[in-house]
C-alpha positions in Angstrom: 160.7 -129.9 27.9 159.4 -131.5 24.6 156.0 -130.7 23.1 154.4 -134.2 24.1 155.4 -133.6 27.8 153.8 -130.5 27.9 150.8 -132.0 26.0 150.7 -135.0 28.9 150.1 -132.3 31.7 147.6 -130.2 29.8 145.6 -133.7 29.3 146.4 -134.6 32.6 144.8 -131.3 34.1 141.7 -131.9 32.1 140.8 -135.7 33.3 141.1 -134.8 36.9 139.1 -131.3 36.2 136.5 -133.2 34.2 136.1 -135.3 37.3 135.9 -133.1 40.0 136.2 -129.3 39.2 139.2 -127.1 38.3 139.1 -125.7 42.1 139.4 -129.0 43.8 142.3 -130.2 41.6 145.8 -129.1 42.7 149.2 -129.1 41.3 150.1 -131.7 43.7 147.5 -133.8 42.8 147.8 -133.4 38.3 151.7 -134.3 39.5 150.7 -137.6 41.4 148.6 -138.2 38.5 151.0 -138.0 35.8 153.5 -139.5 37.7 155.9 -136.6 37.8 157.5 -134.5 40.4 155.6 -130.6 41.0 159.1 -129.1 39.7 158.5 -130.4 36.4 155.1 -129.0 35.8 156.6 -125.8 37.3 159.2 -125.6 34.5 156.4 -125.5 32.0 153.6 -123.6 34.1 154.1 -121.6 36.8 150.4 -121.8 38.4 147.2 -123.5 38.0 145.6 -120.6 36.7 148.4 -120.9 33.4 147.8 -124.5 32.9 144.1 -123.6 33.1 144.4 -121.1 30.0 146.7 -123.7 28.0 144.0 -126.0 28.5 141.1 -123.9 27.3 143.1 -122.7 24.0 143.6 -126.6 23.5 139.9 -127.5 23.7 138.6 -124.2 22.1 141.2 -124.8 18.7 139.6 -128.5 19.1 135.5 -127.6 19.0 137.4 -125.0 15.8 138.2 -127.8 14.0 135.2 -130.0 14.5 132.9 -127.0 13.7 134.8 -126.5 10.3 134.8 -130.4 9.6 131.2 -130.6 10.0 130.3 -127.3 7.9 132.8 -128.5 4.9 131.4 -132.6 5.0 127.9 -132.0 5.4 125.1 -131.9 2.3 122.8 -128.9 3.9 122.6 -126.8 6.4 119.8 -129.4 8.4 122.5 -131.7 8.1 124.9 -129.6 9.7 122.6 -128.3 12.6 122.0 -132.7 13.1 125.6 -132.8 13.1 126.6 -129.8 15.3 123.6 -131.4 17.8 125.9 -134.7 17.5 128.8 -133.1 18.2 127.6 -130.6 21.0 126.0 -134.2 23.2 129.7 -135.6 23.1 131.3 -132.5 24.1 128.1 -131.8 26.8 128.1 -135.4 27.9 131.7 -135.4 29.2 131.6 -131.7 30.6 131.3 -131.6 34.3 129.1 -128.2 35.3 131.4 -127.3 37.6 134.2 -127.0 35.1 132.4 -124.0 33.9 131.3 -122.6 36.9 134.9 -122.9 38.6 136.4 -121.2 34.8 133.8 -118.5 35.3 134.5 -117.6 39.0 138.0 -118.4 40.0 140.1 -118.4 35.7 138.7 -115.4 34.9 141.1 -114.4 32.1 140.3 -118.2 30.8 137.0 -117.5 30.8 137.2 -114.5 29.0 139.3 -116.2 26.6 136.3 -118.7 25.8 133.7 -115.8 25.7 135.8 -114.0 23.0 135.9 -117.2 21.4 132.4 -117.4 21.9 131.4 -114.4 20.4 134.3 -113.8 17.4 134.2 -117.4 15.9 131.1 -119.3 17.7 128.8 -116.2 16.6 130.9 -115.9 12.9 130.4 -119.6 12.4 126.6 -119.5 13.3 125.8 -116.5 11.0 127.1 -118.4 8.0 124.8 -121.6 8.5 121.7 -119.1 8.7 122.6 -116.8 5.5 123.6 -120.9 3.7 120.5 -121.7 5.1 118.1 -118.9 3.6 120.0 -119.5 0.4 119.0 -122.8 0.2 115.1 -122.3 1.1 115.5 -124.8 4.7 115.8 -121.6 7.0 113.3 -118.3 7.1 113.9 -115.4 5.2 112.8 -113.1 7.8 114.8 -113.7 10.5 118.0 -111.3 11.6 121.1 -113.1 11.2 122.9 -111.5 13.6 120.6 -111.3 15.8 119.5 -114.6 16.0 123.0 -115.9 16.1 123.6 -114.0 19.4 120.9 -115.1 21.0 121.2 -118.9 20.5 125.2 -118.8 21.4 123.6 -117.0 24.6 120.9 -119.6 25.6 123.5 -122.5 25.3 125.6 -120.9 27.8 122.2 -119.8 29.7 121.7 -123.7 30.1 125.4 -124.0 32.2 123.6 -121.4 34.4 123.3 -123.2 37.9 121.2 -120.6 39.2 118.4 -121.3 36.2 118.7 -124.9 35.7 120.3 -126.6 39.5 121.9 -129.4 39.2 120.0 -131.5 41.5 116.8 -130.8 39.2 117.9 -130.7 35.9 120.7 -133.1 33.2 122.8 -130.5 31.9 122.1 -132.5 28.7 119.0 -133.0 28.6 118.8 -129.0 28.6 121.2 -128.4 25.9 118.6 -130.9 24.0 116.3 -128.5 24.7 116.9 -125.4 23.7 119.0 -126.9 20.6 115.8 -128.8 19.7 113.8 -125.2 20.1 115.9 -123.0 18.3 116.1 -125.4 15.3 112.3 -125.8 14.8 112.2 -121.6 15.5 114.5 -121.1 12.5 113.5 -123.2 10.2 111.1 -123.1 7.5 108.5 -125.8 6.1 110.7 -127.6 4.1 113.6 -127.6 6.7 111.2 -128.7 8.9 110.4 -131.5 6.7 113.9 -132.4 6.5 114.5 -131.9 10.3 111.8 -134.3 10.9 113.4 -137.1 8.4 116.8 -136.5 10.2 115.4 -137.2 13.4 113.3 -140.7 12.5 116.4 -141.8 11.1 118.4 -141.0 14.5 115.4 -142.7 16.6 115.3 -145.6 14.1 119.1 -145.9 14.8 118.7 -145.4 18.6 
């Protein structure tokens, strides 16, 4: 089977999981999708749970990417933070929360693929915008890199939690906002406040 067949069903798995859930989506049903017999997907992936971890290395080499775009074609690190902001309400503003709870409880090897990603590149990525960010006066001094890395990759998966923020009461978005908006202002100094502030008129403006 050629690459952009097996690149069809992996996309074709995640529009019908986006829509409703990875544990309501069947074979049967990504197949009827795609307009392709079961047998065909079977030659490539021999269960859900496969196609599920193909997927996840797709989207987690993609967020890669865009993270390393916006680091290398930003001016400062408050631009970057804007820009990762930007880039998290796309990414946020298509997931559907029970994509991640139905990765967490029934893909569990997936999902430990994404926390390893998490903490190796998400974590490596964030501790190099802090120590850029001291250097360049916008974030504080004091603060523990590593520390505070951790705990912000932790409180954007703390806003996925169900259990903390339901779904019936809260926009998953509108969370993410949130605690994105209070960790920046936490971090930051008077002059990347400043800045911050400048960043965010301009946005409104443009909104």
């Amino acid at each position: 089977m050629s690459i952009d067949q097996i690149e069809r069903i992996v996309q074709g798995g995640e529009e019908l999981f986006l829509k409703a859930g990875i544990r309501n989506v069947t074979m049967d049903d990504i197949a009827r999708h795609l307009g392709m017999s079961k047998k065909t997907i079977y030659q490539v992936f021999k269960d859900k749970d496969e196609l599920v971890m193909a997927l996840v290395r797709k989207k987690l080499n993609e967020d890669e990417e865009q993270m390393n775009v916006i680091l290398k074609s930003s001016k400062n690190v408050i631009e970057e933070m804007i820009n990762m902001m930007k880039c998290s309400e796309e990414i946020f503003a298509r997931i559907n929360p029970i994509v991640v709870h139905d990765l967490q409880k029934y893909h569990p090897e997936a999902w430990k693929q994404f926390q390893t990603f998490k903490s190796a590149v998400v974590v490596q990525k964030m501790e190099e915008l802090l120590t850029k960010g001291i250097a360049q006066g916008y974030i504080r001094p004091e603060i523990n890199i590593k520390i505070i890395a951790r705990m912000h990759v932790n409180m954007i998966e703390m806003g996925f939690n169900n259990s903390i923020f339901p779904q019936t009461e809260f926009n998953i978005w509108k969370v993410q906002t949130q605690i994105l908006e209070h960790f920046t202002y936490g971090i930051c100094t008077l002059k990347g406040i400043k800045l911050l502030n400048e960043f965010k008129n301009i946005k409104d403006e443009l909104n």
